[in-house]
DRENZAKE-293949 format. One record per residue (C-alpha): residue in one letter; x, y, z. Coordinates in steps of 0.2 Angstrom, whole numbers, padded with zeros to 4 digits, always signed. Layout:
AXYZ;...
This chain:
X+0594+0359+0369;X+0588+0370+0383;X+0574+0384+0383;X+0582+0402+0392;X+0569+0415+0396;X+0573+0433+0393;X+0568+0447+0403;X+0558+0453+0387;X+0547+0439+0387;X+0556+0431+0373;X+0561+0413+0373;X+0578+0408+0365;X+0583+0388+0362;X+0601+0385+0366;X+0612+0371+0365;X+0615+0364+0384;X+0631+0369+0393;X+0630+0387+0381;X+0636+0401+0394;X+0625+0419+0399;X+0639+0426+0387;X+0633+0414+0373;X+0618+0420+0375;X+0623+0437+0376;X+0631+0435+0358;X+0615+0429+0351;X+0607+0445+0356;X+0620+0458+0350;X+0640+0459+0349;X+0637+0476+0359;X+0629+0468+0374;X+0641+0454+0373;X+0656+0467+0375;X+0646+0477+0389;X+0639+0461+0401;X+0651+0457+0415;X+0637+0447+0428;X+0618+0435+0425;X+0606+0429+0434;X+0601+0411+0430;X+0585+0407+0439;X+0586+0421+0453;X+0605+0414+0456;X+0618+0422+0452;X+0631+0414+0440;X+0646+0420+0429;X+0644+0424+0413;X+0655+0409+0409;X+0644+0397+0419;X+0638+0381+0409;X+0618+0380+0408;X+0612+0364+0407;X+0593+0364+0410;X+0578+0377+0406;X+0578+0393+0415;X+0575+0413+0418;X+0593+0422+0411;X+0597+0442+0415;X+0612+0448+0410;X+0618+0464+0419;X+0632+0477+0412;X+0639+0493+0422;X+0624+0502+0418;X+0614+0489+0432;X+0614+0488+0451;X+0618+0468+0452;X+0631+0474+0437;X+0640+0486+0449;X+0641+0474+0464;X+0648+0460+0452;X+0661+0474+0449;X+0666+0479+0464;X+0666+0462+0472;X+0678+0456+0458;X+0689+0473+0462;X+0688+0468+0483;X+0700+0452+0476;X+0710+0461+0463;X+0714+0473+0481;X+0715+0456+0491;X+0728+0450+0480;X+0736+0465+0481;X+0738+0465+0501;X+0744+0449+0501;X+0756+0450+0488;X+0763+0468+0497;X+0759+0463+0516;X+0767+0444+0519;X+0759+0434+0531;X+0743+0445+0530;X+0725+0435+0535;X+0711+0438+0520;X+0692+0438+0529;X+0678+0443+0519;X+0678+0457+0503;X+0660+0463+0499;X+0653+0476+0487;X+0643+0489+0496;X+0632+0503+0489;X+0645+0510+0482;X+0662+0502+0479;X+0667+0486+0492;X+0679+0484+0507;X+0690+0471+0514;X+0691+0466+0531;X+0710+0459+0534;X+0720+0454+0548;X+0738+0466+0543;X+0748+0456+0558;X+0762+0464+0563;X+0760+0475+0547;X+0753+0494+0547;X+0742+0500+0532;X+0738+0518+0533;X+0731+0531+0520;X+0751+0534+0514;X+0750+0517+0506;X+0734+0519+0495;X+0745+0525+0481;X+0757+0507+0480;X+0741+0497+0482;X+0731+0506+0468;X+0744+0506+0455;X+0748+0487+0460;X+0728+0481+0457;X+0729+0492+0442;X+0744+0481+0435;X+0733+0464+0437;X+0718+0473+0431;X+0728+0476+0414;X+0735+0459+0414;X+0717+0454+0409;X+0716+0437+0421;X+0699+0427+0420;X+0690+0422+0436;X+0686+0406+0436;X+0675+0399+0449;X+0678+0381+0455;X+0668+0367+0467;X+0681+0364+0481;X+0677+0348+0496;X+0676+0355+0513;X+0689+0344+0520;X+0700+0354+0505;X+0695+0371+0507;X+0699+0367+0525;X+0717+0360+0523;X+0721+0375+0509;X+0716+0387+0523;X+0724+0378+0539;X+0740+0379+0530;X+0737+0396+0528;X+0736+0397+0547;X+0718+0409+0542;X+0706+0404+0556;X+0694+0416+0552;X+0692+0409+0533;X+0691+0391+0542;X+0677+0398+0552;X+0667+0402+0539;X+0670+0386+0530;X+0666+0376+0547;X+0647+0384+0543;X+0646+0378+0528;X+0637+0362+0519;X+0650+0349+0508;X+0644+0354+0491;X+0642+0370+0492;X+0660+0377+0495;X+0667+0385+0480;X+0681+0396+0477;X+0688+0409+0465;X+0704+0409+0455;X+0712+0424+0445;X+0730+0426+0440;X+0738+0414+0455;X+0727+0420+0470;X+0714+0410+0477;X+0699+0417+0489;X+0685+0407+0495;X+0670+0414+0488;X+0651+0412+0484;X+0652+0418+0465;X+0647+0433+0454;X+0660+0440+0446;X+0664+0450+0431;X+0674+0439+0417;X+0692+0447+0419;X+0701+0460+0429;X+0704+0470+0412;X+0688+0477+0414;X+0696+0489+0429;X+0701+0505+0422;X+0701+0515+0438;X+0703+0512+0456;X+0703+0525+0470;X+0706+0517+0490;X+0696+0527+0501;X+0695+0525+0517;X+0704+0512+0532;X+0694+0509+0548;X+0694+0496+0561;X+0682+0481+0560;X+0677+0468+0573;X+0677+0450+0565;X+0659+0446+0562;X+0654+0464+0569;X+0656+0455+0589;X+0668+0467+0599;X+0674+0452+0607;X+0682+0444+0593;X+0698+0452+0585;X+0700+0468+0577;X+0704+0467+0558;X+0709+0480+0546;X+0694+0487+0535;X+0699+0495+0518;X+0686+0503+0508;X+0688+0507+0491;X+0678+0509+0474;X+0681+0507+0454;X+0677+0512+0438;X+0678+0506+0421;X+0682+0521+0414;X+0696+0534+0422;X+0682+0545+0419;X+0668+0539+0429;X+0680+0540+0445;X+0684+0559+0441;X+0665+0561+0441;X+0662+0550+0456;X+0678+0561+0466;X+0670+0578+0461;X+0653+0571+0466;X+0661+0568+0484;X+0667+0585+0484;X+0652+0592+0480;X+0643+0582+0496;X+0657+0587+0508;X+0652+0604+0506;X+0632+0598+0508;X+0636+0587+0524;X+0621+0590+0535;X+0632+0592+0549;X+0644+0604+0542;X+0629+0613+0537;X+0618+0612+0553;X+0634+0617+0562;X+0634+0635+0549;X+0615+0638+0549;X+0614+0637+0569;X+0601+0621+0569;X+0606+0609+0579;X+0621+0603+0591;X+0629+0588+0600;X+0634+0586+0617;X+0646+0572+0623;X+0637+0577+0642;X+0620+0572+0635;X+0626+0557+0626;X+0629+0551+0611;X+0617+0551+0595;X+0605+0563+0606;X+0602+0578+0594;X+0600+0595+0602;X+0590+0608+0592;X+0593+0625+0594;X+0582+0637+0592;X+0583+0640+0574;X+0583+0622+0571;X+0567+0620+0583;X+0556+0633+0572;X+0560+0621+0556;X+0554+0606+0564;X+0539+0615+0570;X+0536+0624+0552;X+0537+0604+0545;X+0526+0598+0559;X+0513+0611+0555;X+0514+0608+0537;X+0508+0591+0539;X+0497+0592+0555;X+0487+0603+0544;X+0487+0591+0530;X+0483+0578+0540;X+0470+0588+0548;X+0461+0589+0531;X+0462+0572+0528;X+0453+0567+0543;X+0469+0563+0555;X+0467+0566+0573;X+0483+0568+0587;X+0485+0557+0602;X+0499+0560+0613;X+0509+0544+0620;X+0520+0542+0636;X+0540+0540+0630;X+0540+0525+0640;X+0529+0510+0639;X+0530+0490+0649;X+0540+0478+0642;X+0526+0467+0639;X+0520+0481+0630;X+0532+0478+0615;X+0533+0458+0620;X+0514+0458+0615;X+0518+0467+0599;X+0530+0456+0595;X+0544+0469+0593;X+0554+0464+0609;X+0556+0446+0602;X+0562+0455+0585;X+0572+0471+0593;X+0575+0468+0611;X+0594+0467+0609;X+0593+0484+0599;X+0583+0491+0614;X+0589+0501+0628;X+0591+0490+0643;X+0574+0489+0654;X+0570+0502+0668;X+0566+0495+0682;X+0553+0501+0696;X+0553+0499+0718;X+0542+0488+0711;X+0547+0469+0710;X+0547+0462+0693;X+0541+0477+0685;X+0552+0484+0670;X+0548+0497+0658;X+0558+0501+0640;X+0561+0518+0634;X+0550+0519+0620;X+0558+0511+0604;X+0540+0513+0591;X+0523+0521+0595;X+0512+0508+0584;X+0508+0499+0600;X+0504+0514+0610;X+0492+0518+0596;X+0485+0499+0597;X+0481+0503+0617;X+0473+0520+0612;X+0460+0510+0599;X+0457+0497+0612;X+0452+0511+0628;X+0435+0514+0616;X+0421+0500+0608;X+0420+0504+0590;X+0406+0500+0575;X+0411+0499+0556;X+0402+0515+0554;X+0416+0525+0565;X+0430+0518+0555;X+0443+0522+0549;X+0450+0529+0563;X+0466+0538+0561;X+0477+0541+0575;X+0494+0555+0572;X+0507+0559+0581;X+0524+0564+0583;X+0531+0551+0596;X+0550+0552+0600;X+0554+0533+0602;X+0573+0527+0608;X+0584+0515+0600;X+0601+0508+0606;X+0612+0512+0590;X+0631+0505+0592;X+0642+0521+0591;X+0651+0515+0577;X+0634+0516+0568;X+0630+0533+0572;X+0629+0548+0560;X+0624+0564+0562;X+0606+0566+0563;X+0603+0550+0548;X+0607+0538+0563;X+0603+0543+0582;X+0599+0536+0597;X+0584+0547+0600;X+0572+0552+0587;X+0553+0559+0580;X+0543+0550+0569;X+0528+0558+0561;X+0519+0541+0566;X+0501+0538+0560;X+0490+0523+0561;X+0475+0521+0553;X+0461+0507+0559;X+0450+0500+0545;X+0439+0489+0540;X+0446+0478+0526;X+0431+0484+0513;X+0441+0501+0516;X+0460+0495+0515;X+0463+0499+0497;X+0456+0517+0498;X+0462+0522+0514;X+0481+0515+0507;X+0477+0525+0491;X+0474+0544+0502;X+0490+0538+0510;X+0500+0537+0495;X+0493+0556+0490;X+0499+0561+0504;X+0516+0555+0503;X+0516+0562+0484;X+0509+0580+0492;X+0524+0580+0508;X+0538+0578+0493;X+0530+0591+0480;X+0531+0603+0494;X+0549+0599+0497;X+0556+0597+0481;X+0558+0577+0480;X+0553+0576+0461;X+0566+0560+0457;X+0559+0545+0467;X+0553+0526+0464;X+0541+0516+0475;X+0548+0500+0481;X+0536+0487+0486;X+0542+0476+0500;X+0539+0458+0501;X+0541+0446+0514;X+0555+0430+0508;X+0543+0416+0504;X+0561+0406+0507;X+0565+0413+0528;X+0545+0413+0535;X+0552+0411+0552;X+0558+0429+0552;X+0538+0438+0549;X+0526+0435+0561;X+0505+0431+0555;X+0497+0420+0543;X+0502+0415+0524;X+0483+0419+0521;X+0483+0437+0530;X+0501+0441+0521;X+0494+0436+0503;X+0482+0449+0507;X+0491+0463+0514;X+0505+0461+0498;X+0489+0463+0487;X+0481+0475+0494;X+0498+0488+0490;X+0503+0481+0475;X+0485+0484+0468;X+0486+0502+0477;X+0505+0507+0468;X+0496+0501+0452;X+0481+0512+0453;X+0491+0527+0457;X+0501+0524+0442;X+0518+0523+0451;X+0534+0517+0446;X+0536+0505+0456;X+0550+0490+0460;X+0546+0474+0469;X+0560+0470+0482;X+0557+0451+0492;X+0564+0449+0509;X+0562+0469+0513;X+0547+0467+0525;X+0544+0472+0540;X+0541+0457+0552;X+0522+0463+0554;X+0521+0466+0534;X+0524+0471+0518;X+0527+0489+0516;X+0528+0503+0501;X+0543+0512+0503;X+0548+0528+0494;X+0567+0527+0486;X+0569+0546+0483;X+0586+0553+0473;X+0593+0568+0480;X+0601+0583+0469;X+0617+0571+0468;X+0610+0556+0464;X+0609+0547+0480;X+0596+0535+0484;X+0586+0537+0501;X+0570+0527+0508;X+0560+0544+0512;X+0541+0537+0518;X+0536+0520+0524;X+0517+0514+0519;X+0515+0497+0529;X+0500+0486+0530;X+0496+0476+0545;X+0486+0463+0549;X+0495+0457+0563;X+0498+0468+0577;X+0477+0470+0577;X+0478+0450+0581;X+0491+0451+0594;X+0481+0465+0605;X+0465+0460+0601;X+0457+0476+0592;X+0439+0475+0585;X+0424+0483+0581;X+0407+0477+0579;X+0401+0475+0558;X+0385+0479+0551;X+0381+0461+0553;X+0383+0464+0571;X+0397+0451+0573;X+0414+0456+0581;X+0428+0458+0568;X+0448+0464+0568;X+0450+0480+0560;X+0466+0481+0547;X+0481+0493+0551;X+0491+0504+0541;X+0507+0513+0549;X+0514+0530+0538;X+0526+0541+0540;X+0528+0552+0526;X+0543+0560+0535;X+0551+0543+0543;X+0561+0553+0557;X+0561+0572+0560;X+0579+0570+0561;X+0583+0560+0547;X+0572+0569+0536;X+0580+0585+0539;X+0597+0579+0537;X+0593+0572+0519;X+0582+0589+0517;X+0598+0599+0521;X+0610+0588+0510;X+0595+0588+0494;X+0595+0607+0495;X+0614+0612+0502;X+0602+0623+0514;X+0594+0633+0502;X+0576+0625+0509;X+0559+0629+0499;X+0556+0649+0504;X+0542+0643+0514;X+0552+0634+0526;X+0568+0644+0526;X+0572+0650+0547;X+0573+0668+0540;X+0566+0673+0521;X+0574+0690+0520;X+0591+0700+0529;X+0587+0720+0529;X+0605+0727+0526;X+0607+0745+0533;X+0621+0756+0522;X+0624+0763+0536;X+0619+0764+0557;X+0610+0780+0555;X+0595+0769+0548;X+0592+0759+0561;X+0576+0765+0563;X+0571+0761+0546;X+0578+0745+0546;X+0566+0742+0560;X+0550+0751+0552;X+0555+0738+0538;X+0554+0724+0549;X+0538+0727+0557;X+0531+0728+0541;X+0538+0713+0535;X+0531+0703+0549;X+0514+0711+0548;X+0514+0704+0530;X+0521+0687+0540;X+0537+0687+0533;X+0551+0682+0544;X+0567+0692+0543;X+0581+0700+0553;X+0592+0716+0551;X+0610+0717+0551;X+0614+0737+0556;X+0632+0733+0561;X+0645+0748+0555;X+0652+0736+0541;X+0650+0739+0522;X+0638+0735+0513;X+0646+0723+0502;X+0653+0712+0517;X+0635+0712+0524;X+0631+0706+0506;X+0641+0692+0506;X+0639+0688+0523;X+0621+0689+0521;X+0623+0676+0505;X+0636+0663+0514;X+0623+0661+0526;X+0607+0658+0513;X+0596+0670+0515;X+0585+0670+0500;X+0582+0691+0498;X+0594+0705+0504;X+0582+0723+0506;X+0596+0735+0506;X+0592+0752+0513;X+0599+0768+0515;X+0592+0789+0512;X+0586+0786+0496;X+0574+0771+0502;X+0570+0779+0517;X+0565+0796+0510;X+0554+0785+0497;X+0548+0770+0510;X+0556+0757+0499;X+0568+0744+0499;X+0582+0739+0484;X+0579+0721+0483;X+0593+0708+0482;X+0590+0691+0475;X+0602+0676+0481;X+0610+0670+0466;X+0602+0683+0455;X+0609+0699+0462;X+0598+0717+0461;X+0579+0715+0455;X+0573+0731+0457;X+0567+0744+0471;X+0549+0742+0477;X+0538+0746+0492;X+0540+0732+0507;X+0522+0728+0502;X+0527+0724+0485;X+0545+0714+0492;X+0529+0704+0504;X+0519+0701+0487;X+0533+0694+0479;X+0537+0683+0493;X+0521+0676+0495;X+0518+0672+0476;X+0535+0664+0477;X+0527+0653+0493;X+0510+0648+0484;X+0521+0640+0468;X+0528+0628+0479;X+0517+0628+0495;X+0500+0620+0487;X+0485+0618+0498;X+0482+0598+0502;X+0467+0594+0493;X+0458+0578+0498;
C-alpha cells in the first residue's frame, strides 16, 4: 500500500500502481468525470500514471490553471496530427500551451498555410477529438528516439533530443501519431469539443534569428462549444478596448517610425493624464514620508555591473555609449535602484534618520526585440514610479506593511477591486540564477510572507518568480474582462545594499547595512495606462478623465455663454470644453458621447436667460437643469466617492 496526500490534508491508503484517476474515484464519480491532469509530488503525471511510493496528489479539472495547460498542450498534438496528416513532409518542433490556448512551431516545407486553411484543420482535429484516442506516455532510449526522428529527416526534434539525458526521453502516442514530449496530458482527445485556430506568425527556431524560420500556429479549445462562443465574444469586446485603438480615438498618445520603434510619444492630452497620476501619488507619497530625487538617464556601465544587473540583463541592454574618452562607456539607463543606492551613499546616516525613502519617476531604456513590442505594455522607453526605501531590519516589516497600503490606496482610486497577491520565491532547485546569501534570502521571503498575512491578503505563493536581488510581492489584478495583469511590485533586498556598501551607524554605535525595499505601485506609466485604458474602455474615474464635461451650444449665437459657462466651470476646477460649431444638437450629442465625455451642459436662450445649464449624463441621458454651481457640486461629490484622501 502506498500513503497519497490530498490537498485537503487528508491522507488516503492506496494499493501501489493505483492511477491519479483511481484516486479520483475514491473521492467522487463527479470528480472522476471532470479531472483531465495531477500533480504527484510537484511533477506533473497523467492521470493514468501508476503510483508506486508515498506522495502529495492534485488533481486538476477545466476549472484550474495547470487543468487548462494539460488541455491545450494535449489539443497543440491533436493540431500536430492534423498538420502532418494534411501537409506531407511537414517538420513537427515544439507545441506548448500558453496563457490562453497553445501554438505550434512547424517547418511547412515547400507547403503554404495561411488563415484560408484554418477551417480544414479545425474540422480535421475535431474528427480525432471525437474518436476519443488515449494518450499514452511512454519511456523511449535516446539512441531510439534519435533513429525515429532521423528517419524522419526532423533535425530540429533531433536537436532537442541531442540535450537531453538517457532516461529521461519520453514520448506521447494517441491515435497513430507520435511526438516527443515531456508529459501532462488530458486522458483522451474526446474531451475537445471546440477548436478555434487563431492566428499564423513566423517563428525563429529556439527564438535565434539565425536559425530557420518555422511556421507558428496559434490556436485555443474548449470543452464545451459554448465556452469558445464566450471566449470569441470576449475577444470582441477587447478589440473595441485595445489601448492603441483607443489612445489613437482620445488623442493621448502617438508612434513615430522617425523616433524609433517602442518610443511612445504623448500628446498633450495624454501628457496631462500622466501628470494628473503622478500628482496623485506624489501627494500620497508625500504624506507617507517619500521624498523625490532626480536621477541622470544615463549611468557607467560599472554602475549596473556593480549592481549586478549588467551580468543578469546586459544582453537586453542597449549597446554602451562610448566617450572621447578611452575605455569609458556609459548605458542608457535600464533601472533607477542603483541610482537611488549612489544617492544614499553621498550622505553618512544613523538608525535615528531612517527610513529614508527616496521616489522618483526615472524613465529607464531597455532593448525589446521588435517582435516583442506592443503598444505601450511592451516599449523600449518607459517611466517607472520607482521608490526605494532604506531601513534598518527592526523597521522592515512595518515599512513593507505602509507599502502594501499604499498599493491597496493607488487601485481603490483606479477601480482595480479584483486582484490577488502573488508572493514570489526564488527556486531552491536553480540558486545560480539569484545573487546573496541562503541566510539573507530566508529572511527577506519571511519578512513578506509575514507582511501579506498581516494585511489579511489573499495571497498565492509562486517559486522561481524572484527577482535575481529577491523575493518580491506582486499584485495579479483582473481587469473588466477577466484578464490577469501583474500591476505593483513590492521587493525586498538585502543584496544590492551588500554590493554598494550602504550603511549607517546603530544605536550601538557599530556600522550596519541598512535593508532595501523597491515599489512601484504603478510599474510603468506606460504600461499602467494601457491596462487603465483597456480596464475602463476609456471611460477613466471622473477625476482623471482629460476633459469632465463638453458645453454643447444649440446654436452659435451662444457662444458667449458657452464661454461664461466655462469660466465658471474652471473656477470651480472642472475641466471642460465647448463645442459651438453650427451642427445640431444631437450630432454634437453623440459626438460628445463616442468621444467619453462624462457630462454634456446643453445650452441655449432658456439656460441663458436663467444662467443655467440642462445636464446630460453619459450613459444616462438628461438629469435635470441646474445652475453651473450646482453642475460643479455634483461633480466634485462624484470626485470625493472615488478620490479618497491617503491616510497614513
Amino acid at each position: 500500500m502506498i500513503k497519497v496526500s490530498l490537498p485537503d490534508g487528508s491522507i488516503k491508503e492506496f494499493e501501489k500502481g493505483s492511477t491519479p484517476m483511481d484516486v479520483a474515484n475514491s473521492i467522487s464519480s463527479g470528480l472522476a468525470r471532470n479531472v483531465i491532469s495531477a500533480k504527484f509530488n510537484n511533477n506533473i503525471v497523467e492521470v493514468s500514471t501508476p503510483l508506486t511510493t508515498d506522495g502529495s496528489l492534485t488533481l486538476f479539472t477545466w476549472k484550474d490553471d495547470e487543468g487548462k495547460k494539460a488541455f491545450w498542450h494535449s489539443t497543440s498534438h491533436v493540431m500536430a496530427q492534423a498538420i502532418e496528416e494534411m501537409y506531407p513532409g511537414s517538420k513537427l518542433t515544439i507545441g506548448p500551451a500558453i496563457e490562453n490556448g497553445f501554438y505550434y512551431d512547424v517547418d511547412f516545407g515547400e507547403h503554404k498555410i495561411s488563415e484560408n486553411d484554418f477551417k480544414k484543420i479545425e474540422d480535421r482535429m475535431l474528427e480525432i477529438a471525437r474518436e476519443k484516442h488515449d494518450f499514452k506516455l511512454r519511456e523511449v532510449s535516446k539512441a531510439d528516439a534519435l533513429s525515429y526522428y532521423k528517419e524522419q529527416n526532423n533535425q530540429f526534434k533531433v536537436e532537442l533530443i541531442e540535450n537531453l539525458e538517457d532516461g529521461e526521453i519520453t514520448f506521447c502516442d494517441h491515435a497513430n501519431f507520435t511526438d516527443l514530449c515531456r508529459g501532462g496530458h488530458i486522458p483522451n482527445t474526446g474531451f475537445i469539443k471546440a477548436v478555434k485556430l487563431m492566428s499564423v506568425a513566423g517563428a525563429y527556431w529556439r527564438g535565434d534569428e539565425k536559425n530557420p524560420q518555422l511556421t507558428r500556429v496559434y490556436g485555443i479549445s474548449f470543452p464545451k462549444q459554448k465556452e469558445l462562443k464566450e471566449y470569441l465574444e470576449l475577444l470582441e469586446e477587447a478589440k473595441k478596448r485595445d489601448h492603441r485603438k483607443l489612445g489613437k480615438e482620445l488623442e493621448l498618445f502617438t508612434f513615430s517610425q522617425k523616433v524609433g520603434q517602442g518610443l511612445p510619444l504623448w500628446l498633450p492630452k495624454g501628457a496631462a493624464l500622466r501628470e494628473r497620476l503622478e500628482d496623485f501619488l506624489k501627494k500620497a507619497q508625500k504624506k507617507a514620508g517619500y521624498e523625490m530625487v532626480v536621477s541622470p538617464h544615463i549611468g557607467q556601465k560599472e554602475l549596473y555591473v556593480t549592481s549586478g544587473h549588467y551580468a543578469k540583463y546586459g544582453e537586453d541592454s542597449f549597446q554602451p555609449i562610448k566617450t572621447p574618452n578611452e575605455g569609458e562607456e556609459f548605458l542608457l539607463k535600464p533601472m533607477n535602484c542603483p541610482h537611488h543606492c549612489e544617492i544614499y551613499n553621498a550622505t553618512s546616516w544613523s538608525y535615528r534618520d531612517l527610513p529614508k525613502r527616496f521616489a522618483e519617476f526615472g524613465t529607464v531604456y531597455r532593448y525589446e526585440q521588435s517582435g516583442e513590442l506592443h503598444g505601450l505594455t511592451r516599449v523600449r522607453g518607459f517611466t517607472q514610479d520607482d521608490a526605494h526605501i532604506f531601513c534598518t531590519p527592526d523597521q522592515l516589516d512595518e515599512e513593507f506593511k505602509k507599502v502594501i497600503d499604499l498599493t491597496l490606496y493607488v487601485f481603490d482610486s483606479l477601480g482595480f477591486e479584483n486582484f490577488t497577491a502573488q508572493v514570489s520565491l526564488r527556486d531552491p532547485q536553480n540558486k545560480e540564477k539569484y545573487i546573496g546569501s541562503d541566510d539573507v534570502w530566508e529572511k527577506a521571503e519571511t519578512a513578506i510572507i509575514n507582511a501579506a498575512k498581516e494585511k489579511g491578503l489573499n495571497y498565492v505563493v509562486e517559486t522561481g518568480e524572484a527577482a535575481f536581488y529577491g523575493p518580491k510581492l506582486d499584485f495579479m489584478v483582473k481587469d473588466a474582462l477577466g484578464r490577469s495583469w501583474q500591476l505593483g511590485t513590492i521587493q525586498v533586498d538585502y543584496n544590492l545594499p551588500e554590493r554598494f556598501e550602504l550603511s549607517y551607524k546603530g544605536s550601538d554605535n557599530e556600522t550596519h547595512r541598512p535593508v532595501m525595499i523597491h515599489r512601484a505601485p504603478f510599474g510603468s506609466m506606460e504600461r499602467f495606462i494601457a491596462i487603465l485604458l483597456e480596464h475602463t474602455a476609456g471611460n477613466f474615474p471622473l477625476w482623471l478623465m482629460p476633459e469632465q464635461a463638453m458645453v454643447l451650444s444649440i446654436s452659435e449665437k451662444y457662444e458667449k455663454y458657452a464661454q461664461k459657462v466655462l469660466t465658471l466651470l474652471e473656477n470651480n476646477e472642472i475641466r471642460a470644453l465647448a463645442d459651438n460649431r453650427n451642427e445640431t444638437i444631437g450630432k454634437k450629442i453623440r459626438e460628445a458621447e463616442m468621444n467619453k465625455f462624462p457630462y454634456m451642459l446643453i445650452i441655449g436662450e432658456q439656460e441663458e436667460q436663467d444662467g443655467t445649464v440642462s445636464v446630460r449624463k453619459r450613459g444616462e441621458g438628461d438629469i435635470g437643469t441646474m445652475p453651473v454651481e450646482d453642475f460643479a457640486a455634483i461633480i466634485n461629490n462624484e470626485i470625493k466617492k472615488t478620490l479618497k484622501t491617503f491616510e497614513v
